[in-house]
C-alpha positions as CSV (number, residue, x, y, z in Angstrom):
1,X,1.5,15.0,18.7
2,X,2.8,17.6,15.8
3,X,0.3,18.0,12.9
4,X,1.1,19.5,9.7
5,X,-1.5,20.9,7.7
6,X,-1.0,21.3,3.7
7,X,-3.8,23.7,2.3
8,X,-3.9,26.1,-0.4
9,X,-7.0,27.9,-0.3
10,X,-8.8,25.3,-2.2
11,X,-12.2,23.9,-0.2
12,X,-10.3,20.4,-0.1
13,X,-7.5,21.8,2.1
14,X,-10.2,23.8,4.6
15,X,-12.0,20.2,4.5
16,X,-8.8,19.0,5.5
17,X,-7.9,21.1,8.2
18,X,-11.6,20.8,9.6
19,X,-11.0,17.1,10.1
20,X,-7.9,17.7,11.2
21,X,-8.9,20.0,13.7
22,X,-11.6,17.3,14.9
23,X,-8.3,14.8,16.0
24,X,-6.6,17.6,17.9
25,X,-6.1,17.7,21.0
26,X,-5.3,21.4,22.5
27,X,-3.9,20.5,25.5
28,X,-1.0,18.5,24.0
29,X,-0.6,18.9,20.2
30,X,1.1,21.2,18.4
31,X,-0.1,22.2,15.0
32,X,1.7,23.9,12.1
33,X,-0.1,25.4,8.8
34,X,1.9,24.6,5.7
35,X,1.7,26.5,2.5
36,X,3.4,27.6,-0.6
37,X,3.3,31.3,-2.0
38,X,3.5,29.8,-5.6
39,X,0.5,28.0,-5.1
40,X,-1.3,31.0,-3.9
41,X,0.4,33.0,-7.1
42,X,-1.1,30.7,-9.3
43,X,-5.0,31.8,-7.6
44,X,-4.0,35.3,-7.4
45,X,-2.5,35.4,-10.9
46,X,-1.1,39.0,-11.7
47,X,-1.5,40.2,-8.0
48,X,1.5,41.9,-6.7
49,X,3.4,40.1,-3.8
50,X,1.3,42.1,-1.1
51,X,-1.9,40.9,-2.0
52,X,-0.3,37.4,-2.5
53,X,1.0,37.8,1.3
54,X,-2.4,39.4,2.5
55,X,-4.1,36.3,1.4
56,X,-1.7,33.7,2.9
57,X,-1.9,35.2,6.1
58,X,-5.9,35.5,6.0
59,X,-5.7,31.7,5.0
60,X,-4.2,31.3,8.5
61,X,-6.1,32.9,10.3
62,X,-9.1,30.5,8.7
63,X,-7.2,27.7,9.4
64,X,-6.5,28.4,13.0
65,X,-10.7,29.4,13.5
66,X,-11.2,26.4,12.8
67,X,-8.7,24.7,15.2
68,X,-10.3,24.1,18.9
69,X,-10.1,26.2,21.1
70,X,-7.8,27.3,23.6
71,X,-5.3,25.5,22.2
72,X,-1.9,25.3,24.4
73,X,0.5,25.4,21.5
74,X,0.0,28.7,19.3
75,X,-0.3,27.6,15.6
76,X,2.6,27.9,13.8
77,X,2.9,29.5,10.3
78,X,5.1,27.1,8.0
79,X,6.0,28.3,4.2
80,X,8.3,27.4,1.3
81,X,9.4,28.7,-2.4
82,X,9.4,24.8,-3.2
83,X,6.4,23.2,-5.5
84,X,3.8,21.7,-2.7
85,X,4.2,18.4,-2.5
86,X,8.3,18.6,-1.9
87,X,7.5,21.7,0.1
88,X,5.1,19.8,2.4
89,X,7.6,16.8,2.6
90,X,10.5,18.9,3.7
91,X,8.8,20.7,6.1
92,X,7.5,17.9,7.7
93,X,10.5,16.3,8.2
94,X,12.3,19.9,9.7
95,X,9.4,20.4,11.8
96,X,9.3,16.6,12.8
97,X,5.8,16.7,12.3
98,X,4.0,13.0,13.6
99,X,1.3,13.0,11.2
100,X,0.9,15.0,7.7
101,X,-2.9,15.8,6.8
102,X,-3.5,16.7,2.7
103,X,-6.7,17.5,1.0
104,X,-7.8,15.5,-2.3
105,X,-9.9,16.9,-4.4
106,X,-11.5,14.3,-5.9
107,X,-10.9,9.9,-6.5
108,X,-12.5,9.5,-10.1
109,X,-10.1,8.7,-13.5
110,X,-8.8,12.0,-13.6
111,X,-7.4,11.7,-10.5
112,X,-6.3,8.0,-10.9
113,X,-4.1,8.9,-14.2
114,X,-3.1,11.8,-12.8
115,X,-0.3,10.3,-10.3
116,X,1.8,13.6,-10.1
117,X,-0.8,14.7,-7.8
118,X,0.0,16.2,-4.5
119,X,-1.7,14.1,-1.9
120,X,-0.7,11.1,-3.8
121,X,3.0,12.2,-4.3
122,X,3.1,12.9,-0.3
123,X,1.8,9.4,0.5
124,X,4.3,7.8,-1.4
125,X,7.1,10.0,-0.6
126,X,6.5,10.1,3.0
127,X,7.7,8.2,5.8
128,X,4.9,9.0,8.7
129,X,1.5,9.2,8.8
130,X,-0.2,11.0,5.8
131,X,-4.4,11.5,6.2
132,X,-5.7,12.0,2.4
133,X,-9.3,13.7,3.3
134,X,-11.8,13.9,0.9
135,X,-14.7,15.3,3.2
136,X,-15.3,17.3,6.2
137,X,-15.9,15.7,9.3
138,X,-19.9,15.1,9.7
139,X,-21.9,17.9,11.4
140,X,-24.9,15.5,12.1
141,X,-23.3,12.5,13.3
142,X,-20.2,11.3,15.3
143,X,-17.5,10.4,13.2
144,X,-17.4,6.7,11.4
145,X,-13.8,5.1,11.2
146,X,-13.0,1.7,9.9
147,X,-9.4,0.7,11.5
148,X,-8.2,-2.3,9.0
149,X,-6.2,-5.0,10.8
150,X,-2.9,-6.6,9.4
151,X,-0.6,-8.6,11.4
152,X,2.6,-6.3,9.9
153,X,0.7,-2.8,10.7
154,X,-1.7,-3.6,13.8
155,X,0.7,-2.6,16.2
156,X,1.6,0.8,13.8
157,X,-2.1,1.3,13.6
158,X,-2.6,1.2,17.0
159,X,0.6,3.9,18.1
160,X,-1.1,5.8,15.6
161,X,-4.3,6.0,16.6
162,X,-3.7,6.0,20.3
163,X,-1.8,9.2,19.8
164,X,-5.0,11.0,18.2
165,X,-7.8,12.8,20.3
166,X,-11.3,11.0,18.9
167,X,-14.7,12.7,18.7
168,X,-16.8,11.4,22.1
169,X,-19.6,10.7,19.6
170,X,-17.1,8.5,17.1
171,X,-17.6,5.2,16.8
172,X,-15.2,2.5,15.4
173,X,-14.9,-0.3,13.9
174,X,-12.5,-2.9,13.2
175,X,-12.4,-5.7,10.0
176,X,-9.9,-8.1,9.0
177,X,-9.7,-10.0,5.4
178,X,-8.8,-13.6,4.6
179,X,-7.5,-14.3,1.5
180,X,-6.3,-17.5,1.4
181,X,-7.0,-20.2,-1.6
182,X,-9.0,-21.6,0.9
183,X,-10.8,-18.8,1.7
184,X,-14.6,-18.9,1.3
185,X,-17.3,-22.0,2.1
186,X,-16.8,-25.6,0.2
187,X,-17.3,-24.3,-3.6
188,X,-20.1,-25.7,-5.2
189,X,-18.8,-28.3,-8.0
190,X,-17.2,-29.9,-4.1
191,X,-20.5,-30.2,-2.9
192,X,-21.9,-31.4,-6.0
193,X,-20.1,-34.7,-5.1
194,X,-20.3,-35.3,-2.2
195,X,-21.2,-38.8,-2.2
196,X,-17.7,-39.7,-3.9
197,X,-15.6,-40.5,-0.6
198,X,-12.8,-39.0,-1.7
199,X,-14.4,-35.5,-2.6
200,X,-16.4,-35.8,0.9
201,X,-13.3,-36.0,2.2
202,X,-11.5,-33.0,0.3
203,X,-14.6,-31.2,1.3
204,X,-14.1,-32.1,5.0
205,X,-10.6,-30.5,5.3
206,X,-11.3,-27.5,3.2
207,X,-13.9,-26.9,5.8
208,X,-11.8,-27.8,8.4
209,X,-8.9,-25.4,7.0
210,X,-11.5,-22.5,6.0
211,X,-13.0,-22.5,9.5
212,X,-9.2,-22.9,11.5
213,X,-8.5,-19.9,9.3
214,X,-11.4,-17.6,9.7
215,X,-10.9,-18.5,14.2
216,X,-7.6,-17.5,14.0
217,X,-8.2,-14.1,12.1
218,X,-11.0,-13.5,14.7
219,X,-8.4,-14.0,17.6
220,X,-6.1,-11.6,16.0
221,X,-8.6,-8.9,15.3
222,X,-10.2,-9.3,18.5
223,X,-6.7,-8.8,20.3
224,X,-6.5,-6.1,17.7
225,X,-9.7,-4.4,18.7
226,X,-8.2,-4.1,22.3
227,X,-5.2,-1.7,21.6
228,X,-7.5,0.7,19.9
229,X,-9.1,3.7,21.9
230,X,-12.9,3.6,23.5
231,X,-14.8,4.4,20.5
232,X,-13.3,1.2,18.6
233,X,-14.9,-0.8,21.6
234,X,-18.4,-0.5,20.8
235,X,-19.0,-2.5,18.0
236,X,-18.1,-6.2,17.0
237,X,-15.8,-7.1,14.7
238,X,-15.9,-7.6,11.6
239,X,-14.2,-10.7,9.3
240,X,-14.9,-10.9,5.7
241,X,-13.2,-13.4,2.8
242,X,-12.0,-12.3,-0.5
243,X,-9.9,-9.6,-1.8
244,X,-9.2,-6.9,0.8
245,X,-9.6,-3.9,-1.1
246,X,-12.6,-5.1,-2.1
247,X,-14.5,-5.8,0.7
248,X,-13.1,-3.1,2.4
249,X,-14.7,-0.7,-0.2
250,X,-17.6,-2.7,0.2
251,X,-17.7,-1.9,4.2
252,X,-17.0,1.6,3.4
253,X,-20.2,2.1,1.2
254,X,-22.5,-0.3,3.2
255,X,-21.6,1.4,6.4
256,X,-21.0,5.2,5.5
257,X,-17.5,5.3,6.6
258,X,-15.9,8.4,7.1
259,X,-12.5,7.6,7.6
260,X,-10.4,4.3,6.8
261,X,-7.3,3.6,8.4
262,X,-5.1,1.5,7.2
263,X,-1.4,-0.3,7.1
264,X,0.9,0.9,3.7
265,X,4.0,-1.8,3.6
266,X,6.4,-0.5,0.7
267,X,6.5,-2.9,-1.7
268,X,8.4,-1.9,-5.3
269,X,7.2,-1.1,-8.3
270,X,6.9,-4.3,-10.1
271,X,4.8,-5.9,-7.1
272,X,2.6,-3.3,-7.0
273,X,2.0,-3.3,-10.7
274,X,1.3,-7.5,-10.7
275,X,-0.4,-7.7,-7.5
276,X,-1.9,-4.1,-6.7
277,X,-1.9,-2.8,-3.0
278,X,-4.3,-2.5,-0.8
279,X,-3.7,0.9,0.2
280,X,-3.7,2.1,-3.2
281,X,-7.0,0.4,-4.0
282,X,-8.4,1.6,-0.7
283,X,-6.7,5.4,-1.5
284,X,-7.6,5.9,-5.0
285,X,-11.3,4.2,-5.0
286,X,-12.7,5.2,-1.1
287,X,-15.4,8.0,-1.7
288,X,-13.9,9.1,2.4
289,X,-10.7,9.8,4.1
290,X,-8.3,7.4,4.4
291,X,-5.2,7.6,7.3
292,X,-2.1,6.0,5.8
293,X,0.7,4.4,8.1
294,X,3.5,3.3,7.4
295,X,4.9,0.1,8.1
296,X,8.8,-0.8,7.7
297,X,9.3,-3.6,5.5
298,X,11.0,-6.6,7.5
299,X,14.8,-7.1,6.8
């Protein structure tokens, strides 16, 4: 697998490469350490070129401390005149990188109006793999990832994360979302009359439809569960009704997720605008790192 690593010398982008480092695996994957000199100018404002060059090649040699050891493929040095996020996009493409990895530096308002940010502007202008990390991997723990199942992007999902080395100590899990009209026990004004035949019988089927629906999402996600690597084996899935950024936020939080990995269909503008997206709720409100794939949209 070919990483490429955007930093800048900001603690986000070391937090970045630190996870990504975590996902590497040095006998096989090759790494490459992106990064533009006008970013570093715009640190090191009035510094002659020199000092600006002296610093981007001590940020590589952070970056690659913190890579694994005995790595097979030397680290390669990757830089551009361009502004970062077309920098990082290019390169990534003329380096045929396999996954992108960005740092974010934060998910409150600012960063929610701000949409001309870099790790957002290389999600959406990306056609591989992008991992937005907002925090280091854990020092005290294994790793927590929650691998979100969709019948377009399970299969994507699965290439993806079959192609990245996981932590022995990470553990996974897997959830899945209905969100049908149905979706959800018999509402209570149903089962406030029940004793009318013909509501007892409305009631019937929309158990009847609920509970088809929710065994069907279990087969899926169990079949799901199955193409992932060991660590997703360990735990049971997980089903839950509503709105699936929601409760995937919700799973996050309850369960101190570290990582969320997740399908992003394109869609257009004005179907994200009525409807939202899932990855965007999931990207802009998760307080943890969230692995983006892509999924092609079906001709």
């Amino acid at each position: 697998m070919k990483i490429l690593i955007g930093v800048d010398g900001s603690a986000a982008s070391l937090d970045a490469a630190r996870l990504a480092a975590a996902l590497v695996n040095p006998a096989t994957d090759g790494v490459a350490v992106y990064f533009s000199p006008l970013e570093l100018e715009k640190r090191l404002p009035g510094r002659k070129r020199e000092v600006v060059d002296g610093a981007a090649a001590a940020l590589f040699e952070e970056i690659c401390g913190l890579l694994p050891r005995g790595c097979v493929r030397q680290p390669e040095m990757i830089c551009s005149s361009k502004s970062a996020a077309v920098g990082i996009l290019e390169s990534a493409a003329e380096w045929k990188a396999d996954l992108v990895v960005v740092g974010a530096r934060g998910h409150g308002s600012l960063e929610r109006l701000f949409l001309g940010s870099v790790s957002r502007a290389v999600v959406h202008g990306a056609n591989l793999p992008v991992l937005v990390v907002r925090a280091a991997p854990p020092d005290d723990r294994g790793l927590r990832v929650l691998a979100c199942h969709h019948p377009a992007s399970a299969a994507a999902i699965a290439r993806v994360a079959g192609h990245l080395t996981w932590p022995g100590n990470a553990v996974g899990q897997v959830i899945a979302v209905t969100e049908s009209m149905l979706a959800g026990p018999v509402p209570e004004w149903v089962r406030n009359r029940v004793r009318d035949p013909a509501v007892a019988a409305m009631a019937g089927a929309w158990q009847e439809e609920h509970d088809a629906e929710v065994a069907a999402v279990g087969g899926h996600l169990e079949a799901f569960q199955k193409t992932l690597p060991a660590g997703f084996q360990k735990t049971a899935p997980i089903i839950a009704e509503g709105n699936p950024g929601d409760r995937i936020l919700e799973r996050v939080k309850a369960d101190g997720i570290d990582l969320v990995v997740l399908g992003r269909t394109p869609t257009d503008a004005l179907s994200r605008w009525l409807l939202g997206s899932t990855s965007e709720a999931v990207l802009t409100n998760a307080p943890c790192s969230v692995l983006l794939v892509p999924v092609e949209k079906p001709v």
